[in-house]
C-alpha positions in Angstrom: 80.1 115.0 80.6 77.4 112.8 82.0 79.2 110.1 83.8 82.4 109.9 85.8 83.9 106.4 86.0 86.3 105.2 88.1 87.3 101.6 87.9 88.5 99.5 91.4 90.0 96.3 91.8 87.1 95.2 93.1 84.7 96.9 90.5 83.1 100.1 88.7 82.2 103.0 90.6 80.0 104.8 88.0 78.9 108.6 88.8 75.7 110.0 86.6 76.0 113.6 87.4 72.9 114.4 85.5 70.6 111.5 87.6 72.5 112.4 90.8 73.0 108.5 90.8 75.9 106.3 91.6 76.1 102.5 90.2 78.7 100.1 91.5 78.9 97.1 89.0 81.3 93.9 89.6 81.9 91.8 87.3 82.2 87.9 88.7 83.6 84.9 86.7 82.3 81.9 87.8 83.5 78.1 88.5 81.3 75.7 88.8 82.5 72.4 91.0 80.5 69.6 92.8 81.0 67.5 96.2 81.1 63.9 96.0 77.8 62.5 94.5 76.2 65.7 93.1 75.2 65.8 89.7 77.4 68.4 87.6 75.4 71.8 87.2 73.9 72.5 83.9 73.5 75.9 82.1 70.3 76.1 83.9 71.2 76.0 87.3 74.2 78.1 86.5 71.7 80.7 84.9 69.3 80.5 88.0 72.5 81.0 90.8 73.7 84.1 89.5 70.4 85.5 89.2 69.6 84.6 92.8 72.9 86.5 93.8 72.6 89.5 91.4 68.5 89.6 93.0 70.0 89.7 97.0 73.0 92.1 96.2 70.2 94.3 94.2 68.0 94.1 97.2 69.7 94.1 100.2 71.9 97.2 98.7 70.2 99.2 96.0 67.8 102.3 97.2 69.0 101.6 100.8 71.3 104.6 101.3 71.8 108.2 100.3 75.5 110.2 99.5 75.8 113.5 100.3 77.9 115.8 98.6 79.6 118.8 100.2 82.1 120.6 98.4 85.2 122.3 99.6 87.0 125.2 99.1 86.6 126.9 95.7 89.4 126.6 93.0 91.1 124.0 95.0 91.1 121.6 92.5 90.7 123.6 89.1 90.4 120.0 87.1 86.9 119.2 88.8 85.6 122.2 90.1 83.9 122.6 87.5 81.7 119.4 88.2 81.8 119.4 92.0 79.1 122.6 91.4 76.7 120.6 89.9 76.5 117.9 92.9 76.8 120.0 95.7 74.6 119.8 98.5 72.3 116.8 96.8 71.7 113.5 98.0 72.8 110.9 95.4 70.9 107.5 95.0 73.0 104.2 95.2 72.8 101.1 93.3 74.8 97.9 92.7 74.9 95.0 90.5 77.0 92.1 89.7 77.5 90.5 86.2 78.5 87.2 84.9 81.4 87.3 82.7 83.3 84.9 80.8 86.6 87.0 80.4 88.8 88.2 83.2 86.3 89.9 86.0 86.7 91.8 89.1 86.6 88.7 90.9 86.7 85.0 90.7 84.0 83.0 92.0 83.7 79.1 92.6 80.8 77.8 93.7 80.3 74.5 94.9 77.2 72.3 94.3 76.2 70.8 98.2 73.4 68.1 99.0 70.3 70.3 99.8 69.9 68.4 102.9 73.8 68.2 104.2 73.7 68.6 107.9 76.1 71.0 108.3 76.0 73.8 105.5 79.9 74.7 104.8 80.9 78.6 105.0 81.3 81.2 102.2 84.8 82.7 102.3 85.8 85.9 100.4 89.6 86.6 100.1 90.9 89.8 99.7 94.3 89.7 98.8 93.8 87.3 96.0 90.0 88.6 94.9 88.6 85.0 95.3 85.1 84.2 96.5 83.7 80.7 97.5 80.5 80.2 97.8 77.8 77.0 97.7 74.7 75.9 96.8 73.5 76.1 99.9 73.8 79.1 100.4 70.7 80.4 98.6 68.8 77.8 101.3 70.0 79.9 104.2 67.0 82.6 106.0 68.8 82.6 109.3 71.9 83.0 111.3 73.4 83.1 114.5 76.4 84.8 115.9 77.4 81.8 117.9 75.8 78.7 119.7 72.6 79.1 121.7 72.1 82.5 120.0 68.8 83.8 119.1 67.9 83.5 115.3 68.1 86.4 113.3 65.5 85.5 110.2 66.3 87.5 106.6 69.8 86.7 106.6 71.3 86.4 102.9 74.7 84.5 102.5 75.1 86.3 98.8 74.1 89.7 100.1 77.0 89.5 103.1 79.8 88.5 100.9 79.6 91.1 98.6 79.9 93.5 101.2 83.6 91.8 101.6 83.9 92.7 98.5 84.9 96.0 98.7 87.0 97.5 101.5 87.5 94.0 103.2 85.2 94.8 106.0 85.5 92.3 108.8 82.4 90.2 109.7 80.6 92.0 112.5 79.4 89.0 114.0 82.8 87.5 115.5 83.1 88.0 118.8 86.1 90.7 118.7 84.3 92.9 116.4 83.3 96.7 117.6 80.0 96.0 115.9 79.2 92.3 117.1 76.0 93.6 119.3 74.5 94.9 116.2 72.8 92.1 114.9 70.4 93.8 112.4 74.0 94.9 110.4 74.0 93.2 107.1 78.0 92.7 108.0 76.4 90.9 110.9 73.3 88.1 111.0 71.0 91.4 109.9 69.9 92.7 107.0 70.6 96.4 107.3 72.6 98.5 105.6 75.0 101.2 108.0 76.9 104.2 106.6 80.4 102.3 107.9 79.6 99.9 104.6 79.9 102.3 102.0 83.3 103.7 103.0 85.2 102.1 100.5 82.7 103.6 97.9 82.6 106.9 98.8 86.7 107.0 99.0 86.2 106.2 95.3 83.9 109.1 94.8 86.2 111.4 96.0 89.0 110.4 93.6 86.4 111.1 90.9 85.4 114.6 92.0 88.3 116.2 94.0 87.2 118.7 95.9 84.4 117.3 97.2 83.7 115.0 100.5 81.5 112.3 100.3 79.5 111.2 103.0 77.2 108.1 103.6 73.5 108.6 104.9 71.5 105.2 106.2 69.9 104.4 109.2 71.6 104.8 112.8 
């Protein structure tokens, strides 16, 4: 057997146990709406958003962490231990992706066309409980952010990229003021771009469904 799947609410968690690669796939089904005065979206522009999301989530995510594998007492789980052998001790790769579908997805996704130029850009929400995103046009126009008024700039920021790390496990946005992590600001949960081992829990509890036995633990910068 050369792949374990295990499939999520919120998406595919995809073990290659001959790579030593794990791929997370969601699949999103889209809505397209428009405010007042906005032309309706054509295929085109409905073509060129996805992409533009599926390009941040595969950049800001893929290749930036390692999972290491360490196994646990022999013959605990007779089912898997078989397969827990043949990860033990490596350091597996990570990558995501998100798809456009037409059929039911993992997710449903309305996105709303905005003037380019509105003053104030409106916020991208992602709910949980119901497995609703919202997102804008806009959003693909935003390279900065701030955690509150009169706050230094952070440049890099991706809208797409920090929603779809809501996506799985619900993690909180780092950047409000309550948060344990609101004074790391180069967080991608944050105004930053950087990926931290906290992220991937949800993942990695997955993981350890798939291969029991096994513990599976995160590796990314401090």
């Amino acid at each position: 057997m050369a792949h374990l799947v295990r499939s999520e609410p919120w998406g595919v968690v995809d073990l290659d146990l001959t790579k030593g690669h794990v791929f997370v796939r969601e699949d999103w089904r889209y809505s397209w709406t428009t405010a007042s005065g906005q032309a309706p979206w054509t295929p085109q522009e409905q073509l060129d958003y996805h992409r533009a999301v599926d390009r941040a989530v595969w950049g800001h995510w893929s290749e930036r962490a390692r999972i290491q594998v360490r196994p646990g007492a022999y013959a605990l789980h007779p089912d898997t231990d078989h397969l827990k052998w043949q990860i033990a001790g490596r350091a597996l790769t990570l990558s995501f992706d998100v798809r456009s579908v037409r059929g039911k997805g993992h997710w449903e996704v309305t996105v709303k066309k905005e003037a380019s130029n509105i003053e104030r850009k409106p916020q991208a929400v992602v709910k949980n409980e119901t497995r609703e995103i919202f997102l804008y046009s806009t959003d693909l126009l935003v390279t900065k952010a701030r955690r509150y008024e009169g706050d230094k700039p952070h440049f890099g920021f991706s809208v797409p990229a920090h929603e779809f790390g809501h996506t799985f496990g619900g993690r909180n946005d780092e950047w409000r003021p309550g948060s344990p992590h609101n004074h790391d600001r180069e967080s991608i949960m944050n105004i930053g771009r950087t990926l931290r081992a906290r992220h991937l829990v949800a993942i990695c509890h997955s993981l350890g469904k798939l291969v029991k036995g096994c513990t599976f633990i995160p590796l990314t910068t401090p």
